[in-house]
N, C-alpha and C positions, 0 to 999 in steps of 0.2 A: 429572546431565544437565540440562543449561540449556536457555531457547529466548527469544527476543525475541516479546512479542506489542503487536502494531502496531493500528490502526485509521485509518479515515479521517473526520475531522472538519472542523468550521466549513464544513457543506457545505448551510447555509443563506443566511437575507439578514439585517442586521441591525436591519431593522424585525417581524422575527420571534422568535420566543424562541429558543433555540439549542436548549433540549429535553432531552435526555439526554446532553447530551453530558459535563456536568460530574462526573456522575454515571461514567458511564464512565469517564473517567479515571484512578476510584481501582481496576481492574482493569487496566492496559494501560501496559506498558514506553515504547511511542516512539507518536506521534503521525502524521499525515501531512495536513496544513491544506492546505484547496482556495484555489487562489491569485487566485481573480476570475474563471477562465475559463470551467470547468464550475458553478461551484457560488463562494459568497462574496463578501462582498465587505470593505473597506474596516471597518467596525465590526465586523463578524463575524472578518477574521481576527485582527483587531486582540485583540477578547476573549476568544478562542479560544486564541492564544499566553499570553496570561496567566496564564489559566486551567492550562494547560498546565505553564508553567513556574513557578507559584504550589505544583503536586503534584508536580513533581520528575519529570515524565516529558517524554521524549527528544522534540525537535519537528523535524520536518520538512514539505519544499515537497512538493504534491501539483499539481504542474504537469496541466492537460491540455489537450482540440483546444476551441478559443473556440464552445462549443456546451452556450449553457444551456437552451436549448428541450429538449435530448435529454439533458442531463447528462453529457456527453462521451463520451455510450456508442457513438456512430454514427459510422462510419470517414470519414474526411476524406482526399479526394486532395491530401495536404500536400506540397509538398518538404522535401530532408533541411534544407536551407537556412532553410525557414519554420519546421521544429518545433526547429531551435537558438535561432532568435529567440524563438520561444512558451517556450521552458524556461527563456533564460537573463530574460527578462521574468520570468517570474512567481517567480522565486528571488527574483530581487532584491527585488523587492515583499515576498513574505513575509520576507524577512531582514532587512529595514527595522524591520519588524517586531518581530522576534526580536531586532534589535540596542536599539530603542527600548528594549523591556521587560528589556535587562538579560541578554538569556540569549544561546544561541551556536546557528544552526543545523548540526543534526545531518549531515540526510539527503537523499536526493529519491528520491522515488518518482513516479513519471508514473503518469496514471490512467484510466480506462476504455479506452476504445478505441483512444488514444495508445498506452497501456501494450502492450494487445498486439497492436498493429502492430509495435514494436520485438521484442517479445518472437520475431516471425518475418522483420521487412526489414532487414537488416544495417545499409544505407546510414542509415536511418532510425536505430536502436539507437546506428550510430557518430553521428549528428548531435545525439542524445540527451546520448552517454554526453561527448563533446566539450563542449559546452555546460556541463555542469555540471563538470566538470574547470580549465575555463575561469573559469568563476565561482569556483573553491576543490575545490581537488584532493585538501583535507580530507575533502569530502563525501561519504556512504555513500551509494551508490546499490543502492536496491532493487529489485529486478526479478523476475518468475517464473522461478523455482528449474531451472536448467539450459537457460536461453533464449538465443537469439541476443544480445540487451541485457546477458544478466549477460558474456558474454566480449567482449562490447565495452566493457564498463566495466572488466573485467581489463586486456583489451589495454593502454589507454589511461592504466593506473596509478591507474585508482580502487579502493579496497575497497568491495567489493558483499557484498550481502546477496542471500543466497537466499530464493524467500519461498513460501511454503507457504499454499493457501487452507483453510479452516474448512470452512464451507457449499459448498465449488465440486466439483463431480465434473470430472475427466479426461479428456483422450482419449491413446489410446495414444502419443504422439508427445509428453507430458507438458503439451501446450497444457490450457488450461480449456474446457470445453464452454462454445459461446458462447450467451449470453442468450436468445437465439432461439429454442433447443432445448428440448422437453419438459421434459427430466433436466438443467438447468445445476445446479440448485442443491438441497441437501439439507435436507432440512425435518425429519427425525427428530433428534433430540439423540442419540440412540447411535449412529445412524450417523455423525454427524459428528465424534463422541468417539472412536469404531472408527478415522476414517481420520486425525484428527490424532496417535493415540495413534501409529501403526504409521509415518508420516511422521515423527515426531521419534524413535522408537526404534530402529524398522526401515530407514529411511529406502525406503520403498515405498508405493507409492499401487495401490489397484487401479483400472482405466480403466471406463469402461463398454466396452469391447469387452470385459469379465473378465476381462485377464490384467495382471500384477504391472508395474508401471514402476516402474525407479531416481528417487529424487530426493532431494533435498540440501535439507533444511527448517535455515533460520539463524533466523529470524521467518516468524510464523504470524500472517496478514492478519483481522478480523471487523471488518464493516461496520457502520458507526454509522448507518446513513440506517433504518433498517426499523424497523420499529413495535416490535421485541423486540431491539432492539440492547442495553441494557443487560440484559435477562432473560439474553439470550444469551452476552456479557462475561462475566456473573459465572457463569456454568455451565463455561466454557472456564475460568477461572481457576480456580474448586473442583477440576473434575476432574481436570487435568493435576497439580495439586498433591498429589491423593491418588495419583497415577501414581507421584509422585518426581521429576516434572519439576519443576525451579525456571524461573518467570517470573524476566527478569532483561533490562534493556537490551543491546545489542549490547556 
């Protein structure tokens, strides 16, 4: 049993240190670099792809809504027209990138709040999934695991990845509990080993309403920004290995 495990990095500035991130790295199949919008910039994603493709792991654009004060976690009345422009901008930027330094971009994953507006507005998912098909119809597009975004990137002749969160609790409707709420995110290590084990084996998540949802784990998402993001990598990477799950790129 295989699984792709992702993170989201270069999701600072580069008059900062970059922090954990390189460290991470050596736990984590594919990458997903912040393109300038929410988080990044110019020397950051710059070092970041290096970095990246210096350890042989998979890199991708982390497109999201031009909101660094909130970190692109705050819903934006975007058109489907404005977030084509914002996605296919910020690919090219990171691909510039990724071309400079010799390597191939993999993937795109859209992030915070962008992410799961597509993940429920069609129009929005197609303006998404269009955009990056446009840019290179090579590109994997990563989206939450049985959303509106993954069958618009089907539609449209991308191969998508399904994506499965670590830390996120559920709601019955297979959305993630949004930020706002008490319970979004999981803070015990067993528990969050309990629901990634049964997501990549079982393919079932339990919801906070307590009943079992379907769902289709390709890669499993852990957050690089949080004070314990490398404690946390490398406990996701032990464990799932003593499971019998192989870490492995798409």
């Amino acid at each position: 049993m295989k699984i792709d495990l992702n993170c989201d990095l270069g999701e600072s500035f580069g008059a900062y240190k970059i922090g954990s991130d390189e460290q991470i790295l050596d736990y984590v199949t594919s990458v997903n670099i912040a393109c300038g919008f929410h988080a990044g910039d110019p020397p950051t994603m710059r070092k970041t792809v290096k970095l990246a493709l210096e350890k042989g792991v998979k890199v991708g654009a982390h497109p999201g809504l031009p909101d660094l004060q909130g970190f692109g976690r705050r819903e934006m009345a975007v058109t489907p027209d404005e977030a084509y422009e914002f996605v296919v901008y910020q690919i090219g930027a990171l691909s510039a990138f990724v071309k400079a330094e010799g390597g191939i971009l993999r993937h795109v994953k859209p992030h915070g709040a962008l992410y799961n507006m597509a993940a429920k507005n069609e129009q929005l998912a197609g303006a998404i999934a269009e955009a990056i098909y446009h840019v290179d119809p090579a590109l994997i597009l990563y989206g939450l695991s049985n959303s509106v975004l993954i069958r618009a990137g089907e539609s449209i002749g991308l191969t998508t990845a399904n994506e499965v969160f670590a830390d996120r609790t559920y709601q019955s409707d297979c959305t993630l509990t949004p930020r706002t709420q008490p319970e979004a995110l999981l803070i015990e290590q067993e528990a969050v080993l309990k629901q990634v084990v049964r997501m990549v084996k079982e393919q079932k998540v339990c919801c906070l309403q307590g009943t079992d949802v379907e769902i289709k784990a390709d890669t499993i998402c852990i957050h690089g920004d949080g004070p314990h993001a490398l404690e946390f990598a490398r406990f996701i990477t032990d464990s799932l290995q003593k499971e019998g799950i192989e870490i492995t790129p798409l």
